[in-house]
N, C-alpha and C positions, 0 to 999 in steps of 0.2 A: 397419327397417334404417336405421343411422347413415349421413348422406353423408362421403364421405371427403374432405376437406380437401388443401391444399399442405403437404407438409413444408417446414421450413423450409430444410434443403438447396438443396428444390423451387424455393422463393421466394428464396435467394440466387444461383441460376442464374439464374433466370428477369430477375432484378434487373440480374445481368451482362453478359446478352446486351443490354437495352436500353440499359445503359449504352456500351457498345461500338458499337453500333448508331447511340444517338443522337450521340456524339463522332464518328462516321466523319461523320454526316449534318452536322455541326459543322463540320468542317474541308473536305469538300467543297464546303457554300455559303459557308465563309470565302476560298477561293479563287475560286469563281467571283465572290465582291463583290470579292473584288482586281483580279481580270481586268477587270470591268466597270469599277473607276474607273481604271484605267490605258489602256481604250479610252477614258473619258470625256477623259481626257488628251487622249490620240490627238486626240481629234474638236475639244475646245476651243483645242489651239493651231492646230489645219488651221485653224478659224474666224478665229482672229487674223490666218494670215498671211494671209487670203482679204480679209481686213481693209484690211491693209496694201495688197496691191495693188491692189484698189479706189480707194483714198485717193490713190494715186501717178496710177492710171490716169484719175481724175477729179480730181487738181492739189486735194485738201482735205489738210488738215493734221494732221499728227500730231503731238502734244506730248510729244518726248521729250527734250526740252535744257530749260536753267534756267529757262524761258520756263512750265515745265509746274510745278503746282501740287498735293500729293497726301500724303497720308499717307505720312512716308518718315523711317527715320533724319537726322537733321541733318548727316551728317559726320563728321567727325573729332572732333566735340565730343559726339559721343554722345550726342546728343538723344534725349528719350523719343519713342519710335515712333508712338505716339498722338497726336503733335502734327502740328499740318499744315506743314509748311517746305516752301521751294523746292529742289527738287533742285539741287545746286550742276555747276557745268560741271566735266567733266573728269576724267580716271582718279585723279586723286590726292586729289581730295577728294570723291568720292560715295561711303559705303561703307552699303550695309545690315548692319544686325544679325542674325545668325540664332540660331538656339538651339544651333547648338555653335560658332559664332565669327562673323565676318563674310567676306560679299561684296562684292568689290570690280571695277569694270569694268577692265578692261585695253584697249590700243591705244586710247586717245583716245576710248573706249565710255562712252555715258551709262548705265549700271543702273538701274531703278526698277521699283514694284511693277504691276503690268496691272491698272487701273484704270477705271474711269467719269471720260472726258477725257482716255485718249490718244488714242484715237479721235474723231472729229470724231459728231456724234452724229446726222445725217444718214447714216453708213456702218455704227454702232455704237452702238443708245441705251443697252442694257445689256452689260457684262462679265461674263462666268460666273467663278467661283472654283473653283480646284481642289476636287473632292470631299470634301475634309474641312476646307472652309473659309479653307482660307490662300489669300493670293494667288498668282497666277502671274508670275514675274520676266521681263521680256526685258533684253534688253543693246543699243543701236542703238550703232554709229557712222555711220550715216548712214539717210536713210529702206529704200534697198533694202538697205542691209548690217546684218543683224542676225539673234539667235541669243536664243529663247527657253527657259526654265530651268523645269525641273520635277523631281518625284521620283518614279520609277518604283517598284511595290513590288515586282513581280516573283515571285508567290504561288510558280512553282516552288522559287525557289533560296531565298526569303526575306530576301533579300537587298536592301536601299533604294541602289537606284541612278541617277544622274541622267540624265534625260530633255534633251535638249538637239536643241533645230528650229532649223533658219533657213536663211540666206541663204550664210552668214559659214562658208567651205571653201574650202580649195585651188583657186586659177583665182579668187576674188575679185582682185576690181581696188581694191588699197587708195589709190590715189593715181595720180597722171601727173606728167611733170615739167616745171618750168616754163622752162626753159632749155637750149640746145641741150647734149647733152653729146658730147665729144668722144670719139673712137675711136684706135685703134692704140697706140704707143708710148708715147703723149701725153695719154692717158683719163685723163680727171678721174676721183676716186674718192670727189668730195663731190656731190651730187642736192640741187637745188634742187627743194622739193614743196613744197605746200600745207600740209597734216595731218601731218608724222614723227613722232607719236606711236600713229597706226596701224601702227606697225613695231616691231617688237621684236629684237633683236640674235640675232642666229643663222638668223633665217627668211632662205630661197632666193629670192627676186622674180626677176621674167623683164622683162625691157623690149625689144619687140619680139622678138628671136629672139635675146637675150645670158642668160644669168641670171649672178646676180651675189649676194654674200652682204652680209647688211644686219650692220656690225658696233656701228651704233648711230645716234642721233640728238642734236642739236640743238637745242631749240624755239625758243631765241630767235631764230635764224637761220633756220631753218625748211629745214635739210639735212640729208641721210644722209649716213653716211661708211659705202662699200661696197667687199668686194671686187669688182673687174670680173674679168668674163670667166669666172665659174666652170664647169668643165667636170663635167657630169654623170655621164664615163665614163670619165675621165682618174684614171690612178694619183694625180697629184698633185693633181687637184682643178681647180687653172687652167693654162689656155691663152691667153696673151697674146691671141694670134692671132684671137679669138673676139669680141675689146673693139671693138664697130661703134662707128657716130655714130646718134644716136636725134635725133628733131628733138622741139623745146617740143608739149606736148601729148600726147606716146607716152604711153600706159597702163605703170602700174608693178602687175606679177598675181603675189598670191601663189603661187610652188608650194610650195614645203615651210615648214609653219611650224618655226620654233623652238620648242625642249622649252617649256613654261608658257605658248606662244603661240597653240594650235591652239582657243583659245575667246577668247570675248570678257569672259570673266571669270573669278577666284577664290576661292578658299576659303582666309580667314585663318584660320588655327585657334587663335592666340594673338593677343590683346588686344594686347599688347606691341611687335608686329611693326607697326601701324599710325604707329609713329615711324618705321619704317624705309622707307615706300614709295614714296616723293619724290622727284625728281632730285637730282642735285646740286648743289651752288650753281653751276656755269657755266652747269646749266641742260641739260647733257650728259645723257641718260638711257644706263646700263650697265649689267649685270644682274651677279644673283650666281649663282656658278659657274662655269664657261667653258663653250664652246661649241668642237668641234673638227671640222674639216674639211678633208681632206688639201690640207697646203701654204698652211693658214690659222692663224694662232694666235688664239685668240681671247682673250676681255675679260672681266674680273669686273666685277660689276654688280649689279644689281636688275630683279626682277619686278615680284612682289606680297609680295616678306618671305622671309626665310631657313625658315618655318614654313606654307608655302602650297602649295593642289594649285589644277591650272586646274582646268577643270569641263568633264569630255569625258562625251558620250554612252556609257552603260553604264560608267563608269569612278568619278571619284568621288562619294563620295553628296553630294549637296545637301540641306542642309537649310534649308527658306525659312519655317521658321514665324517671321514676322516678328512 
């Protein structure tokens, strides 16, 4: 007696199911490797900022101004990536390269890549890289104020969106003032500060129990020009009534940022826009598009470029393959 063999029918069923079988088995461990490198995320930037306070809470150093030394675009002159430059100082001339445009810091923020020697290496000998190799971005304007930059994959939705940790939200303290300001009738409506390039025109600031709207800065002068006394619950927005006297020293706390302001950096999407992201010759920084808030007109100006997203948590994608 002959054994009977697979029909071929037999053997393209049988071929089906494994094929089906093996592509489910396919996409199931291709999300669970999503999942794991976006906990790796998770866990490498916890480590940084674990980092960070460390370094603060034992007075060692972090090199994230001009001072630090590192694989980094050159600037505005487009230097090739692979070369080692100094990061230069400043929102207007540090900008990395990414593979669909550049980033750039905003509010007075250094941007560079998380490297071996931002870290002091008594805190940090080695730095981990994101799971597929690229670096990881932070953004500091100052050692406790700052916002690290990642890309989320997100295996449910498939969808690449950016990961953003840090310090740097609503109730930061961008600054203090360094002169008494006056109250009532009589309220000055210029701020002498340190830093006004950590302000951006539209953002809400509170100084002791006033809040008040930032309609821009300065730098050579090193002043805000704000409205006072803005009322948080008021049909029109302000109430004279509200303008106190703050003494030198009063903490100046973000509450509401401005639209392109709610990060420490952006995403140029065009080449082209890097002519446009500079103050103006007075030296005034003003943004583009207006900013509106009852019983306020506001000011056309500049961000980061007429063609630019900031970089918020689940929102735009980052992409940092530098």
């Amino acid at each position: 007696m002959k054994n009977k063999g697979f029909t071929l029918v037999e053997l393209i069923i049988v071929i089906a199911i494994i094929s089906v079988l093996a592509t489910l088995a396919f996409m199931s461990f291709s999300t669970e490797t999503a999942q794991a490198r976006d906990a790796k995320r998770d866990n490498d930037i916890k480590v940084f900022e674990d980092a960070i306070s460390t370094s603060n809470s034992k007075d060692k150093p972090i090199r994230f101004t001009k001072d630090f030394v590192g694989k980094t675009d050159g600037g505005v002159d487009r230097a090739d990536d692979s070369a080692t430059t100094t990061v230069t100082e400043g929102p207007d001339t540090h900008v990395l390269q990414s593979s669909s445009g550049s980033l750039k810091a905003i509010r007075g923020g250094y941007l560079l890549p998380v490297q071996t020697g931002v870290f002091d290496s008594g805190i940090m000998q080695t730095v981990a890289n994101d799971p597929k190799g690229n670096p990881y971005l932070v953004a500091f304007v100052s050692k406790t104020d700052y916002l690290f930059l990642a890309s989320k994959e997100n295996p449910t939705t498939k969808i690449t969106t950016a990961m953003v940790k840090g310090t740097f939200k609503p109730g930061a303290t961008l600054d203090s003032i360094r002169e008494q300001l006056t109250g009532g009738a009589s309220a000055a409506t210029t701020i002498k500060v340190s830093n006004p390039t950590r302000f951006v025109a539209g953002d809400v600031v509170r100084i002791d129990d006033e809040y008040m709207v930032v309609r821009g800065y300065d730098e050579t002068l090193s002043t805000l020009s704000v409205v006072r006394g803005y009322d948080l619950d008021a049909a029109t927005g302000v109430n004279i009534s509200t303008q106190a006297v703050h003494n030198i020293g009063a903490d100046i706390k973000l509450y509401q940022p401005a639209t392109k302001g709610d990060s420490l950096a952006c995403l140029i999407e065009d080449i082209a826009d890097l002519a446009t992201i500079s103050s103006d010759s007075t030296g005034v920084n003003t943004y583009i598009g207006t900013f509106a808030f009852p019983g306020i007109v506001g000011t056309a100006g500049k961000v980061c470029g007429t063609n630019s997203n900031s970089i918020i948590d689940g929102g735009t994608i980052l992409p940092y393959n530098l």
